[in-house]
NULUM-225491 format. One record per atom (N, C-alpha, C): residue number from 1; x, y, z; atom name. Coordinates in pm, 1 decimal, padded with zeros to 6 digits, always signed. Example, Ala and Ser with C-alpha at 12.3 -4.5 7.8 and 13.67 -1.06 7.14 Angstrom:
REM residues 2
r i = 1, east = +01319.0, north = -00569.0, up = +00780.0, at = N;
r i = 1, east = +01230.0, north = -00450.0, up = +00780.0, at = CA;
r i = 1, east = +01320.0, north = -00330.0, up = +00780.0, at = C;
r i = 2, east = +01285.0, north = -00225.0, up = +00708.0, at = N;
r i = 2, east = +01367.0, north = -00106.0, up = +00714.0, at = CA;
r i = 2, east = +01290.0, north = +00003.0, up = +00787.0, at = C;
***
This chain:
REM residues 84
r i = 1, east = -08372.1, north = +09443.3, up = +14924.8, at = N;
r i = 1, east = -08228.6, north = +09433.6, up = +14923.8, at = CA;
r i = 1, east = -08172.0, north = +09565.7, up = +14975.0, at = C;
r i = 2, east = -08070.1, north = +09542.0, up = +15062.1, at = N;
r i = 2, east = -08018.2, north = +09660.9, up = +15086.8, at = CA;
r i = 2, east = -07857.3, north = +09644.6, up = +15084.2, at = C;
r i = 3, east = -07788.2, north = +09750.8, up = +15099.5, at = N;
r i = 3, east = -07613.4, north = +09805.0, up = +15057.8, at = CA;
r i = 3, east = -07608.2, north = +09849.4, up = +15161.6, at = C;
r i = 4, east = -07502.7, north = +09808.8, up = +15241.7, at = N;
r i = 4, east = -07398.0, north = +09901.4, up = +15289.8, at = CA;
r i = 4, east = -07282.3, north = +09897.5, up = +15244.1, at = C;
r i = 5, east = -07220.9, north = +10009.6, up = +15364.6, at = N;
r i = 5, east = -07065.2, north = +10015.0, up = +15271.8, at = CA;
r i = 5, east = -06921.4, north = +10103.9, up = +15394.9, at = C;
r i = 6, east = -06875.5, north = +10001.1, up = +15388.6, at = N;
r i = 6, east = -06739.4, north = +10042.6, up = +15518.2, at = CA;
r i = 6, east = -06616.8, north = +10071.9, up = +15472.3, at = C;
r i = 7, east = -06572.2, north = +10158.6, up = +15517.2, at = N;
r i = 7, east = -06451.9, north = +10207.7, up = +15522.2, at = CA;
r i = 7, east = -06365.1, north = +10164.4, up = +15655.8, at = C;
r i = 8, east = -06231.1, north = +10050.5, up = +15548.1, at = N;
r i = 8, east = -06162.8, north = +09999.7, up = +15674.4, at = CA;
r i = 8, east = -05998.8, north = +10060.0, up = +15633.5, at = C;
r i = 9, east = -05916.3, north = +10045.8, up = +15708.0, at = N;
r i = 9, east = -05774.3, north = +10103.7, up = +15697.1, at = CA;
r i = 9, east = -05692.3, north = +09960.9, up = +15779.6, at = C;
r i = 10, east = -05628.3, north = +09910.1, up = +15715.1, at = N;
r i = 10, east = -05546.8, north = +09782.7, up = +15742.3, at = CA;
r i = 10, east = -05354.2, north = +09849.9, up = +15712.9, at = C;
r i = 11, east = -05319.2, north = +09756.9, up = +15864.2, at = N;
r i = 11, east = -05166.7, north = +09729.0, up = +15882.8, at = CA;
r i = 11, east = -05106.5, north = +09634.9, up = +15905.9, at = C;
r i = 12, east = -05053.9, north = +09587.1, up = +15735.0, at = N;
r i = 12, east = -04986.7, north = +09452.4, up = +15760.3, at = CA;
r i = 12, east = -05118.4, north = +09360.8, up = +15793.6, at = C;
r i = 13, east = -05226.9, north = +09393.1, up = +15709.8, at = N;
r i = 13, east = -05363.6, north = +09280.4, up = +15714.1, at = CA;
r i = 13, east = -05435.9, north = +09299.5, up = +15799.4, at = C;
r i = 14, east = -05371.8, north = +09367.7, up = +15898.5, at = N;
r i = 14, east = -05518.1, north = +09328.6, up = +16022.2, at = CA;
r i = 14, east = -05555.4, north = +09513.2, up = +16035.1, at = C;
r i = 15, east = -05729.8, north = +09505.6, up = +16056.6, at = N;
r i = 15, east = -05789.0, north = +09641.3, up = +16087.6, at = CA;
r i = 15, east = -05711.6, north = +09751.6, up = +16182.4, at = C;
r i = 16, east = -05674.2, north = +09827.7, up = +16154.2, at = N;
r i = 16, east = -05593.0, north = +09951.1, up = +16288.8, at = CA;
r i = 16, east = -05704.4, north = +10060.1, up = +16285.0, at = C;
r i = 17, east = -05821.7, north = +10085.6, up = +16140.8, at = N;
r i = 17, east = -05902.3, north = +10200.3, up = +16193.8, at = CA;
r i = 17, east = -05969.3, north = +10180.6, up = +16086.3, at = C;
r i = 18, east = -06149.6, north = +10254.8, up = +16144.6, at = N;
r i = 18, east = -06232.3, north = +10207.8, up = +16088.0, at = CA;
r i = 18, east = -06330.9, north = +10298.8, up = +16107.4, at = C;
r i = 19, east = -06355.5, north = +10413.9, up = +15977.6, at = N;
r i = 19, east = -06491.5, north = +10511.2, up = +15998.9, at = CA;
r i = 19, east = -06614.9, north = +10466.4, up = +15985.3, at = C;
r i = 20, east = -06652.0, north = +10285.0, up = +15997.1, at = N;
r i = 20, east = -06777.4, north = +10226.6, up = +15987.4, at = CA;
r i = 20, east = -06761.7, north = +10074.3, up = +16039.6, at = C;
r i = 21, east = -06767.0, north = +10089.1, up = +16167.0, at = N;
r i = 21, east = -06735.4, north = +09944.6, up = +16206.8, at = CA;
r i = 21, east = -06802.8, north = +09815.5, up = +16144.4, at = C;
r i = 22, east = -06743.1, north = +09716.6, up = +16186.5, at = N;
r i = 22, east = -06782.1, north = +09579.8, up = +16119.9, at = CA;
r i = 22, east = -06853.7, north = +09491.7, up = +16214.8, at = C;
r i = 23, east = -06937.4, north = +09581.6, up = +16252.1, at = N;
r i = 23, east = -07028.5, north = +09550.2, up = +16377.4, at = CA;
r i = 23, east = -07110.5, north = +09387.3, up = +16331.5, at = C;
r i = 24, east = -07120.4, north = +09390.5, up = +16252.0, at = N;
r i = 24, east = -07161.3, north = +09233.0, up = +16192.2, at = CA;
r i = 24, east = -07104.0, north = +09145.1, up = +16216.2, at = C;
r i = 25, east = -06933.3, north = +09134.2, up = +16222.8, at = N;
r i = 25, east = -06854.4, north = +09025.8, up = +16303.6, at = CA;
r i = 25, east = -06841.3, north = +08991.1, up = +16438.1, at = C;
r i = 26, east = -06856.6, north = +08913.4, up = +16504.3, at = N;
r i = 26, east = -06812.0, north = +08839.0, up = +16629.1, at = CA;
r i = 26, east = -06694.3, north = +08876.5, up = +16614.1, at = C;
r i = 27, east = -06632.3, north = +08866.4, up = +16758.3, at = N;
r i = 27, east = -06498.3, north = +08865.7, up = +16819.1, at = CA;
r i = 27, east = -06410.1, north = +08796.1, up = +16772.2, at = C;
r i = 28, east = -06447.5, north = +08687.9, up = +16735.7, at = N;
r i = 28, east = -06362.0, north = +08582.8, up = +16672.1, at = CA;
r i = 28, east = -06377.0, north = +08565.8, up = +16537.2, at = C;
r i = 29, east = -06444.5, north = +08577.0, up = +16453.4, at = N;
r i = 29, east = -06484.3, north = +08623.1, up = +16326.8, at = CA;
r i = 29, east = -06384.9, north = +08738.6, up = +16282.4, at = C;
r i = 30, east = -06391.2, north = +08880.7, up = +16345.2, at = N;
r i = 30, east = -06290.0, north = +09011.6, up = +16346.5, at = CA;
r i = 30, east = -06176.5, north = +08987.0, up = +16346.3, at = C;
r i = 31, east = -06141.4, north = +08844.3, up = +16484.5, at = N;
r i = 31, east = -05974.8, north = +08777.0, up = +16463.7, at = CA;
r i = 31, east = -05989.5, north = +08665.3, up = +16347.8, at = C;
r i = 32, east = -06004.1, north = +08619.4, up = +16278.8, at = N;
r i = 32, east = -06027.3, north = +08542.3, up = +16166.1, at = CA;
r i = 32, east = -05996.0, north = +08625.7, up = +16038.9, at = C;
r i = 33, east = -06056.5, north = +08726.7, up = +16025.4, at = N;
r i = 33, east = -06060.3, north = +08856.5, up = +15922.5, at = CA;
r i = 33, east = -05933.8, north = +08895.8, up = +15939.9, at = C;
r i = 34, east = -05876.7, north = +08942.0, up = +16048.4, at = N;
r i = 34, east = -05754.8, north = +09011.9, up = +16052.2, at = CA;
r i = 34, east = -05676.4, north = +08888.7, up = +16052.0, at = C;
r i = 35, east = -05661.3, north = +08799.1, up = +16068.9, at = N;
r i = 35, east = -05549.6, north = +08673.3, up = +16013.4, at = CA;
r i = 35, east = -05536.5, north = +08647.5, up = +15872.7, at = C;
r i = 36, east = -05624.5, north = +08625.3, up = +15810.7, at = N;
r i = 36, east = -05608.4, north = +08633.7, up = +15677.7, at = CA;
r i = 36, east = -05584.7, north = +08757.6, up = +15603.5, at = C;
r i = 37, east = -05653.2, north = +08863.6, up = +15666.7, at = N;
r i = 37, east = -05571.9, north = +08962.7, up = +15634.7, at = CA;
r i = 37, east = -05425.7, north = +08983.1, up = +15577.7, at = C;
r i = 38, east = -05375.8, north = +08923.6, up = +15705.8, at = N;
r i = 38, east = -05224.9, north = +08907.7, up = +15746.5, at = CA;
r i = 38, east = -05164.9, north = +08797.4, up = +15661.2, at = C;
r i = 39, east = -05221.3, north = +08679.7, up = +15665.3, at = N;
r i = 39, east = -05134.7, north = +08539.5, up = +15651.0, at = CA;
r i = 39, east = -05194.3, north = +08493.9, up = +15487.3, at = C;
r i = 40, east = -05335.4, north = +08535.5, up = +15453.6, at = N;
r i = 40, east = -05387.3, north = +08506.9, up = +15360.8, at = CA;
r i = 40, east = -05454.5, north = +08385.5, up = +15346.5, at = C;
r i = 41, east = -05488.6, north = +08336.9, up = +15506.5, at = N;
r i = 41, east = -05533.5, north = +08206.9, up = +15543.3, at = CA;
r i = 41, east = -05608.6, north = +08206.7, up = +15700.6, at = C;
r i = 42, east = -05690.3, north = +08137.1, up = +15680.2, at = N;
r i = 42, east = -05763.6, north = +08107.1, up = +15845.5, at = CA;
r i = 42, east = -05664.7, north = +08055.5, up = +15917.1, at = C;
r i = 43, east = -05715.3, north = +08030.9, up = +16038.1, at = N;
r i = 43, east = -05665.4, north = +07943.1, up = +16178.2, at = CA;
r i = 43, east = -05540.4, north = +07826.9, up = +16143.6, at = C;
r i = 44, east = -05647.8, north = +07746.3, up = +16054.9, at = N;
r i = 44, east = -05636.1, north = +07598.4, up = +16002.9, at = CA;
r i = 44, east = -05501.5, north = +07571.8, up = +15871.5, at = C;
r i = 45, east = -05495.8, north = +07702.3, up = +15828.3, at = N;
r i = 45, east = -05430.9, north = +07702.6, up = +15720.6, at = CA;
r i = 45, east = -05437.2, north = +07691.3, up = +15599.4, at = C;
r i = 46, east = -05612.4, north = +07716.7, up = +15561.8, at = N;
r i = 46, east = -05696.9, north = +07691.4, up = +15429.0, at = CA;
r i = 46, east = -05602.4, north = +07813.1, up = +15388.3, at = C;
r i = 47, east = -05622.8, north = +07839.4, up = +15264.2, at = N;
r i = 47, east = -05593.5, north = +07956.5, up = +15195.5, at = CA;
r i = 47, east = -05711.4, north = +08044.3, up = +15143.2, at = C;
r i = 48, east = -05753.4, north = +08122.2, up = +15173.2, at = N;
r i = 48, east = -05843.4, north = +08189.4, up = +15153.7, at = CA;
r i = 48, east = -05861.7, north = +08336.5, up = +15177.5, at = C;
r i = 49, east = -05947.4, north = +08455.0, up = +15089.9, at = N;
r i = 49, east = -05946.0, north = +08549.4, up = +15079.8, at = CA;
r i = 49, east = -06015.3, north = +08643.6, up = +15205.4, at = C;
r i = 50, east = -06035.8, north = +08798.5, up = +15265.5, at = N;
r i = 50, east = -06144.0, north = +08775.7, up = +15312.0, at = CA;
r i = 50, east = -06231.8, north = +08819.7, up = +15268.1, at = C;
r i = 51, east = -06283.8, north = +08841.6, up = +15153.8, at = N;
r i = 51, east = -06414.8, north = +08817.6, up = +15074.3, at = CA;
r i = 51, east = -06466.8, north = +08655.5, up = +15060.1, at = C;
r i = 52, east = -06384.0, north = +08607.1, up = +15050.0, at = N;
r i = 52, east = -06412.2, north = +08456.5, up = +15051.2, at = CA;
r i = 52, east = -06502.4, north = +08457.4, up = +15217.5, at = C;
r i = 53, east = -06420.1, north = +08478.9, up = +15288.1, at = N;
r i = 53, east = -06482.6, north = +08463.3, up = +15438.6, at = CA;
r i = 53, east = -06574.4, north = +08506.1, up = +15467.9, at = C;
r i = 54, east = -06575.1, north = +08629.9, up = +15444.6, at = N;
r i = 54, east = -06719.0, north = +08707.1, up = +15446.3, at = CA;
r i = 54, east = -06860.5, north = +08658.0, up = +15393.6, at = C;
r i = 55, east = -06811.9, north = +08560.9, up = +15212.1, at = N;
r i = 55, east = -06949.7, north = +08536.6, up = +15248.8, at = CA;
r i = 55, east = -06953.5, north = +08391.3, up = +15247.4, at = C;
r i = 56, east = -06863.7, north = +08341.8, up = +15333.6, at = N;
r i = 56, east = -06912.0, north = +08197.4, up = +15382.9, at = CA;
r i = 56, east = -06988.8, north = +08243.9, up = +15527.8, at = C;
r i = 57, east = -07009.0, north = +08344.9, up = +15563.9, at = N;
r i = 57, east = -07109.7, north = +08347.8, up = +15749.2, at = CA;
r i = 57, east = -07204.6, north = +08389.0, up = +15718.2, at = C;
r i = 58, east = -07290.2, north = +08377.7, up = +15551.5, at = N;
r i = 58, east = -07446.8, north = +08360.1, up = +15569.4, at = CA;
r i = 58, east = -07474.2, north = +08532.0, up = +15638.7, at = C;
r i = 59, east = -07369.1, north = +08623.2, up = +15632.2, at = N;
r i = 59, east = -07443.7, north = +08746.9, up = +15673.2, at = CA;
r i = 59, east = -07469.4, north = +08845.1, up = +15547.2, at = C;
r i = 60, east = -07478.0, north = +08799.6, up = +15433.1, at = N;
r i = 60, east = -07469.0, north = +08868.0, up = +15307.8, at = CA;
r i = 60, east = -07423.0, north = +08853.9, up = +15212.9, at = C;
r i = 61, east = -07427.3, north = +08933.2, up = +15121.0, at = N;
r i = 61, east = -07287.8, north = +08859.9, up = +15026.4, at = CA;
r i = 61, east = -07180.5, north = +08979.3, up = +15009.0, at = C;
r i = 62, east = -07078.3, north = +09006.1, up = +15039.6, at = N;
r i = 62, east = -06994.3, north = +09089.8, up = +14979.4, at = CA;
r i = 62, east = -06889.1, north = +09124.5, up = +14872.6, at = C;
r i = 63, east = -06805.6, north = +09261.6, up = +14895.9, at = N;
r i = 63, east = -06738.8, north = +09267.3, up = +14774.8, at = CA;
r i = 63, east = -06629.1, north = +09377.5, up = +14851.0, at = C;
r i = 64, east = -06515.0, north = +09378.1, up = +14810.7, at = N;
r i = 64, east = -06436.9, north = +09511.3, up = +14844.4, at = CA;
r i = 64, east = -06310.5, north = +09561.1, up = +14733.0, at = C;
r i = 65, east = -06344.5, north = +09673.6, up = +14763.8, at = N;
r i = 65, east = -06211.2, north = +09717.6, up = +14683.7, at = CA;
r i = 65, east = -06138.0, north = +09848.5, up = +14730.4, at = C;
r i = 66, east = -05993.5, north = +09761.6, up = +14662.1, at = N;
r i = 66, east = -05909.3, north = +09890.6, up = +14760.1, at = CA;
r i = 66, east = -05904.0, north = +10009.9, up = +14714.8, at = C;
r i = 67, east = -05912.0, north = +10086.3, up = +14841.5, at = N;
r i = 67, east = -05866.9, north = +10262.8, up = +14798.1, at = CA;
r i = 67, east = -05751.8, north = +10323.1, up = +14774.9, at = C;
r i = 68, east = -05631.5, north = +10257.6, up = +14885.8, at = N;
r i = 68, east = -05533.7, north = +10311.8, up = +14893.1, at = CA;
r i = 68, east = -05401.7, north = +10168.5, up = +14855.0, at = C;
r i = 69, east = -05317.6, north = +10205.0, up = +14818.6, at = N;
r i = 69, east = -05215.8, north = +10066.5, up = +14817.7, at = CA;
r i = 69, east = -05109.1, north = +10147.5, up = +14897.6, at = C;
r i = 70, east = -05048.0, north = +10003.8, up = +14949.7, at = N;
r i = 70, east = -04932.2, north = +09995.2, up = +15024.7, at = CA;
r i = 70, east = -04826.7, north = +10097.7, up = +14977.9, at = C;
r i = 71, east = -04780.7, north = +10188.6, up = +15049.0, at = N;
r i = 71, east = -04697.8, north = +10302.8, up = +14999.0, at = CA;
r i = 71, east = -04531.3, north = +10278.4, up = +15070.0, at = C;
r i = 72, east = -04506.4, north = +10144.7, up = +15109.5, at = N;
r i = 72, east = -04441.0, north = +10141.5, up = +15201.1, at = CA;
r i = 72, east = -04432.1, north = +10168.2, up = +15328.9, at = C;
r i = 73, east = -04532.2, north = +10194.2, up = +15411.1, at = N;
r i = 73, east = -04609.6, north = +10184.8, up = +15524.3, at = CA;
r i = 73, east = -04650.6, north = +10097.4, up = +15588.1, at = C;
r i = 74, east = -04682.1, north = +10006.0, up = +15539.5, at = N;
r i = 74, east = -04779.2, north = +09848.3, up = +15508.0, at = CA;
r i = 74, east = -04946.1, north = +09905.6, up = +15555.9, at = C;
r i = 75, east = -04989.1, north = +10040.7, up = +15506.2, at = N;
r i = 75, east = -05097.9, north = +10062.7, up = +15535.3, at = CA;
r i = 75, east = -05175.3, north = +10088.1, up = +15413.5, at = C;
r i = 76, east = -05298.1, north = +10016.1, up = +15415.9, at = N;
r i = 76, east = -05382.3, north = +09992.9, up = +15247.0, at = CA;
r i = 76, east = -05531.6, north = +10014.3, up = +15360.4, at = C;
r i = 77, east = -05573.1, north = +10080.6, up = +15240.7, at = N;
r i = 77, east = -05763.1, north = +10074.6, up = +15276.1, at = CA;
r i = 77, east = -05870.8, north = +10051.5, up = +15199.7, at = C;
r i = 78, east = -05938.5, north = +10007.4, up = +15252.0, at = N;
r i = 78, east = -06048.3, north = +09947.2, up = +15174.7, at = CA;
r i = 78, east = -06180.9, north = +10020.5, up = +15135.9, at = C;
r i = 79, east = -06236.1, north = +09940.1, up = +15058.8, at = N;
r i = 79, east = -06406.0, north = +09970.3, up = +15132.6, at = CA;
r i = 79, east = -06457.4, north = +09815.2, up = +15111.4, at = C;
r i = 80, east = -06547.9, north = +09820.4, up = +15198.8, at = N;
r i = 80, east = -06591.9, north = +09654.6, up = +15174.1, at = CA;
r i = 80, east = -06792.6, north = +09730.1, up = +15175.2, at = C;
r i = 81, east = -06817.3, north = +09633.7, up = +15059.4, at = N;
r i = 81, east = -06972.1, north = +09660.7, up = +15052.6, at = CA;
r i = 81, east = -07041.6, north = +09546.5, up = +15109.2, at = C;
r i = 82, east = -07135.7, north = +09540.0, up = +15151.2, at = N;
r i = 82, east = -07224.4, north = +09440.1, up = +15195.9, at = CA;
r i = 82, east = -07394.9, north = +09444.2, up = +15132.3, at = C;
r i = 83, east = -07466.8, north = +09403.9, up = +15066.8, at = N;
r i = 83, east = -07570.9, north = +09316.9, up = +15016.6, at = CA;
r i = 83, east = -07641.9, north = +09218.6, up = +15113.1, at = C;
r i = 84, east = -07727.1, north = +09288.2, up = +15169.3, at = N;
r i = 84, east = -07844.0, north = +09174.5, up = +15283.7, at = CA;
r i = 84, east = -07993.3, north = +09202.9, up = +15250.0, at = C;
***
């Protein structure tokens, strides 16, 4: 078993900067992440988290928690861990 662990920085939901990329997502996966980010829902309009998302793609299981909250900025950061 192994851990990693990313540091992401979100605006208004979707990624703006990232000292550990999320090199594990597809292109479209990354836009999926940053929609729910945003909307709190996929494409389709499920409602769903993106920890939820994360580990429906079978790449691990994850977990995140925030570092920073919204200060009126709309900028919050994370860390998201990963388990593979």
């Amino acid at each position: 078993m192994k851990t990693e662990t990313y540091h992401i920085q979100t605006c208004m939901g979707e990624i703006t900067s990232f000292r550990d990329q999320l090199d594990f997502l597809s292109e479209a996966e990354l836009k999926e992440f940053n929609l729910i980010g945003y909307s709190g829902g996929i494409a389709t309009g499920e409602s769903i988290s993106q920890v939820e998302y994360l580990n429906t793609l079978n790449k691990g299981h994850f977990a995140r928690r925030q570092t920073k909250f919204d200060d009126g900025t709309f900028v919050e950061e994370f860390v998201i861990f990963r388990v593979i």
